[in-house]
Each structure stands twice: as C-alpha cells, then as structure tokens.
C-alpha positions as CSV (number, residue, x, y, z in Angstrom):
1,X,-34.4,-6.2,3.2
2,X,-35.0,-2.2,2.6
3,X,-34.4,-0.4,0.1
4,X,-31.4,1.0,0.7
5,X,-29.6,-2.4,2.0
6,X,-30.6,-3.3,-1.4
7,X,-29.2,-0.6,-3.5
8,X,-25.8,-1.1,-1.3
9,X,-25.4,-4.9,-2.2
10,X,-26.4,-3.8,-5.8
11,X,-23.9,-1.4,-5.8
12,X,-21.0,-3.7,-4.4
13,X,-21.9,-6.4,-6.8
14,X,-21.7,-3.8,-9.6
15,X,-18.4,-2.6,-8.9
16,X,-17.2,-6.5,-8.3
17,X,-18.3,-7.4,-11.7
18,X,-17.1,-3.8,-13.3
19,X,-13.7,-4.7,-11.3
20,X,-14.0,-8.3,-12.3
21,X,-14.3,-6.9,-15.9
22,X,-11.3,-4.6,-15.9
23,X,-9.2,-7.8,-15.2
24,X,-10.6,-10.5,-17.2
25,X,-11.1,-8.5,-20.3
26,X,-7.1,-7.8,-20.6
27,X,-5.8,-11.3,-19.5
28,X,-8.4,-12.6,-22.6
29,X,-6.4,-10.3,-24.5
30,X,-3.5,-11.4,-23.8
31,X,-4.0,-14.7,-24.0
32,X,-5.3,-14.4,-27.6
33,X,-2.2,-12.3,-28.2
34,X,-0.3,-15.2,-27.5
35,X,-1.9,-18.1,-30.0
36,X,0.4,-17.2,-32.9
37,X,-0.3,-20.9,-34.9
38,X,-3.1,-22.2,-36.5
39,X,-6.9,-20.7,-37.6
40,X,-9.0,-19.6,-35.3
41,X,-7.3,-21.5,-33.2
42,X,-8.3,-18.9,-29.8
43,X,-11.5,-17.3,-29.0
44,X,-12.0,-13.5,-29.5
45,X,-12.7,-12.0,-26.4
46,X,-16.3,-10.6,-26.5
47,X,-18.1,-8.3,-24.2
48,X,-19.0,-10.1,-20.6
49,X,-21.7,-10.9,-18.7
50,X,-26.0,-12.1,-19.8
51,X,-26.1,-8.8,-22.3
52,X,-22.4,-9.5,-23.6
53,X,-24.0,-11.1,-27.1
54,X,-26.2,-8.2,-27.2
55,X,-23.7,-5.6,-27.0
56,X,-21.4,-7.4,-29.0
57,X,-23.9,-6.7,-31.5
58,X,-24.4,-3.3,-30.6
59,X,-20.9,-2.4,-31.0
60,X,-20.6,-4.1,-34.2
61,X,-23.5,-1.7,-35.8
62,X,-21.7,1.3,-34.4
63,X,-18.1,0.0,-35.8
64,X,-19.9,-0.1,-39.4
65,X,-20.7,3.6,-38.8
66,X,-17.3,4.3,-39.6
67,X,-18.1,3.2,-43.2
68,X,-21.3,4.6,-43.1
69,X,-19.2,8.2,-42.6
70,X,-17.0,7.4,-45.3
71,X,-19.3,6.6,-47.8
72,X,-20.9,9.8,-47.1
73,X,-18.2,12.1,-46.2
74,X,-17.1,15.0,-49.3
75,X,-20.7,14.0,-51.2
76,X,-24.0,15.6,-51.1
77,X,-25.3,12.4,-48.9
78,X,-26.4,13.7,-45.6
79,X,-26.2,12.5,-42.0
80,X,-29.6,13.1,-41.6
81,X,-32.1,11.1,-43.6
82,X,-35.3,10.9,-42.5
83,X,-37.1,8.7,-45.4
84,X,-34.6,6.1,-44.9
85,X,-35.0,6.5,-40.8
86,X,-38.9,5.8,-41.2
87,X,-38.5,3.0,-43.2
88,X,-36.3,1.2,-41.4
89,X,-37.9,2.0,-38.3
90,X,-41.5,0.6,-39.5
91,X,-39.6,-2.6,-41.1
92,X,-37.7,-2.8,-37.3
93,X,-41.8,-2.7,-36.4
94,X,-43.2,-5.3,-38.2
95,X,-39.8,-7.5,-37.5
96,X,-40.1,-7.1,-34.3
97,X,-44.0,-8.3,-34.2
98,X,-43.2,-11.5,-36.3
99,X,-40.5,-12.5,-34.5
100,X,-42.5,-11.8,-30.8
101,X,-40.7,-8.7,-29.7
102,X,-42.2,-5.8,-28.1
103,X,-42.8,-3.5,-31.1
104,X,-42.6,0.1,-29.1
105,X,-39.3,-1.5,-27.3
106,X,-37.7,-2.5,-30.7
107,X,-38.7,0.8,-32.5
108,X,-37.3,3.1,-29.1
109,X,-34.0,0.4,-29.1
110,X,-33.4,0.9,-33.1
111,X,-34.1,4.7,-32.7
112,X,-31.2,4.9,-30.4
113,X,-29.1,2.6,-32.9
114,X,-29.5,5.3,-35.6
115,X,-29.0,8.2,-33.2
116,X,-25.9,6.5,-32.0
117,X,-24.6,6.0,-35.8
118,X,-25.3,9.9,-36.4
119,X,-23.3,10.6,-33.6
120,X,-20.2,8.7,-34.8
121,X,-20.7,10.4,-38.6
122,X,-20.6,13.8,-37.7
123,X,-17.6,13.1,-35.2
124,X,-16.2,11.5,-37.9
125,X,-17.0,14.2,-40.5
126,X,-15.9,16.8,-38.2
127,X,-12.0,15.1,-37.6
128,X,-12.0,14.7,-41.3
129,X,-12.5,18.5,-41.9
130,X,-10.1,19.3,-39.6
131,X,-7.6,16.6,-40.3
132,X,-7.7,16.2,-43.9
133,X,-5.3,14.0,-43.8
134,X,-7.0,11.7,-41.7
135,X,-10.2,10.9,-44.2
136,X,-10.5,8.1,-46.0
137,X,-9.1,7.6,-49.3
138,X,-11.9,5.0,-50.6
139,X,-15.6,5.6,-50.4
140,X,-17.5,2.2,-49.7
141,X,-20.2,1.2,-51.5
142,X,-23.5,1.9,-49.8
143,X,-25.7,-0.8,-50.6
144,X,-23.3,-3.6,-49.2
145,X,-23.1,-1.6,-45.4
146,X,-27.1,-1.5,-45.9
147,X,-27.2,-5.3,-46.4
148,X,-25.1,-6.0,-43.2
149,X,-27.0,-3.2,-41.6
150,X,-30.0,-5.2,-42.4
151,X,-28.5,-8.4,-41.2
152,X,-27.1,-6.7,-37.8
153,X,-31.5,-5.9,-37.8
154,X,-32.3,-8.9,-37.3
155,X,-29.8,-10.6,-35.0
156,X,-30.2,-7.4,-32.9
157,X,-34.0,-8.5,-32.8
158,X,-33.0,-11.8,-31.9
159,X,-30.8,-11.1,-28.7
160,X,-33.9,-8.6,-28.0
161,X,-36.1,-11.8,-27.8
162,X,-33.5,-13.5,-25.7
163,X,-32.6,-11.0,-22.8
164,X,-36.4,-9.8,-22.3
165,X,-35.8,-11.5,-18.8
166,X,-33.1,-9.8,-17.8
167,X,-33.7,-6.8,-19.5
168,X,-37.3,-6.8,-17.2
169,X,-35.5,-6.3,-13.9
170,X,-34.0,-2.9,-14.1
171,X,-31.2,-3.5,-10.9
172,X,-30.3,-7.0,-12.6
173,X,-30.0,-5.2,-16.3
174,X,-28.2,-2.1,-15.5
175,X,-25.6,-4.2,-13.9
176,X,-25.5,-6.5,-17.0
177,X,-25.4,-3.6,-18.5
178,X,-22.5,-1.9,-17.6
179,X,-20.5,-5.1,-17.1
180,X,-20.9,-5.6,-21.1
181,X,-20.7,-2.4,-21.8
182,X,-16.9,-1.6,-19.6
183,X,-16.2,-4.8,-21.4
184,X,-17.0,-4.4,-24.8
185,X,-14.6,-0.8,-25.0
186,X,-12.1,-2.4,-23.9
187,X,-12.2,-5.3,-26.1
188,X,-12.8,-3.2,-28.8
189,X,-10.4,-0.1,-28.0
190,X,-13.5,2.2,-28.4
191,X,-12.0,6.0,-28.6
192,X,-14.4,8.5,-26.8
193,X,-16.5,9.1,-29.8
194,X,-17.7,5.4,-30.4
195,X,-17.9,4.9,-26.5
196,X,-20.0,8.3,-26.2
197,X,-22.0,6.4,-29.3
198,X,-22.0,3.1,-27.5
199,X,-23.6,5.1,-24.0
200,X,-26.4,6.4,-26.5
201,X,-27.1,3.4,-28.3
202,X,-28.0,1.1,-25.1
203,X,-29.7,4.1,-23.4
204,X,-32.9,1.8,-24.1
205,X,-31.9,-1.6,-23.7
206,X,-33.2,-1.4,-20.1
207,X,-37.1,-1.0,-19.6
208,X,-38.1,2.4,-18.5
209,X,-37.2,2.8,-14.5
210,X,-34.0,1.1,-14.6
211,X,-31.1,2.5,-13.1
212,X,-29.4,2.2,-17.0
213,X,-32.3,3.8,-18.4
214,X,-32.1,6.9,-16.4
C-alpha cells in the first residue's frame, strides 16, 4: 500500500470516528438526561476512543483553571510564575522516571498543561475586566486547587504510561486523538477559550512526527 492510499483510508476512518463521535456523544447525553432516580445510577459520558481516559483528564486540569483564575484574579498573584513552573516541572521529572515514563515526554506534556492553564487565566481575567459583572464573587483557596493539581499529576502520569503504545504510532494517535478530543468538548460544553486551551494542552501527547503533533 503507498503512501497516499494510506493517508486516504486514514483520513476516511478519521472522519468515520469524528462522525461516529458527533452522534454517540449526544445520545449518551441524552440518555443520562433521562435517569432521573437513584445515585449514580447512569454513567457520565466521558471522552471516546483509546486516549478518552487521557483526555478526560486533561480536560479536568484545564476545568480547575477556572479556579485557578479566580483565586488570582483582583490580587497581586500573577499568571505567570516561573518558580512554581520549575518546580513542578522537575517534580513532573522525577515522577515521571519512578513511575517509567519518558522524562523529556512528561516534562514537554506538563509544559503544555501549564501553558494551556495560562491561556484559560488571562481569557478569564480579560472577560472579568470587561464584564465585571461576570467575575467571581468568592476567591478559592489556593492550596486545595494545588493538591488536586498534584493529584491530576500523577494520574496524568499514569495514563501517560498506559497509551505509550498508541501514542508511538503518530497516524493511530492523531486519530485517537481527535476522536477524544471532538468528544470531550462536547461532553463537556467547552466554550472556545477552554477548547482553544484543550488544542494547546494535547499539542504533545503525540510523539514528534505525528499528524496531531504538527
């Protein structure tokens, strides 16, 4: 098979599972829309496909961005924090060796993480200052979002471990990839800033030469 009959089939299977996505996402929905009795009595919709878990995470980091922002937002805390980006980044490192994970993946994969939070703060910061009315009225404690920060570490690390297969074949990843990712904003209702921040944080999770990585 050549290349290009390759990249066609590639192509139709991505837009089958995109497709796919755009169908089953909303009739999970809807189905959990309809369980009105009982607790937990229905399973959440969560983001499709081998890299759904991973995502899910993903998206769950960039969710408690939003907290981050308003913890931050009308003090002198900044966006940008450097001594806390270094440290986290060299515990992500030495995580990431104990538990058998490509260190230099992890520490590019967590970079993107943080750039992806930053993103979300200063679009958050920037619809507050427009739209008073919109910021928050409570400022969350800091050290409580760091602890689940901390925990989201280390599951992220985790999922790392588990997709390395996929995530080493860049056709097989990218449509992974995008089949989470279509799937995950929709389950979630991501508004363009968190899905711009969603694009930015899984810029990574495909090794280099992947059509996701690109």
């Amino acid at each position: 098979m050549n290349l290009r009959t390759q990249t066609t089939r590639c192509a139709a299977t991505l837009g089958l599972l995109v497709a796919t996505s755009a169908l089953t996402v909303p009739q999970a929905m809807a189905a959990d829309a309809h369980v009105t009795t009982g607790p937990a009595s229905g399973t959440a919709a969560k983001p499709l496909g081998r890299l759904g878990p991973l995502t899910d995470l993903i998206i769950e980091r960039i969710l408690v961005s939003d907290d981050v922002a308003a913890s931050k937002f009308g003090t002198d805390s900044p966006i940008e924090d450097p001594v806390r980006e270094a440290q986290v980044l060299d515990s992500v490192r030495k995580q990431a060796e104990a538990a058998g994970v490509d260190a230099d993946t992890a520490v590019a994969f967590f970079r993107d993480q943080i750039t992806a939070s930053k993103i979300v703060q200063r679009g958050l910061f920037a619809r507050w200052t427009a739209h008073p009315e919109e910021a928050p009225t409570t400022r969350p404690d800091l050290g409580p979002i760091r602890s689940k920060l901390d925990q989201l570490t280390t599951a992220l690390l985790a999922e790392l471990k588990d997709t390395e297969q996929v995530r080493d074949k860049p056709v097989a990843c990218g449509v992974q990839l995008t089949l989470a990712s279509v799937s995950g904003a929709a389950v979630e209702h991501l508004d363009v800033l968190h899905r711009q921040a969603l694009s930015t944080a899984t810029d990574s999770v495909c090794h280099p030469g992947g059509p996701a990585g690109q």
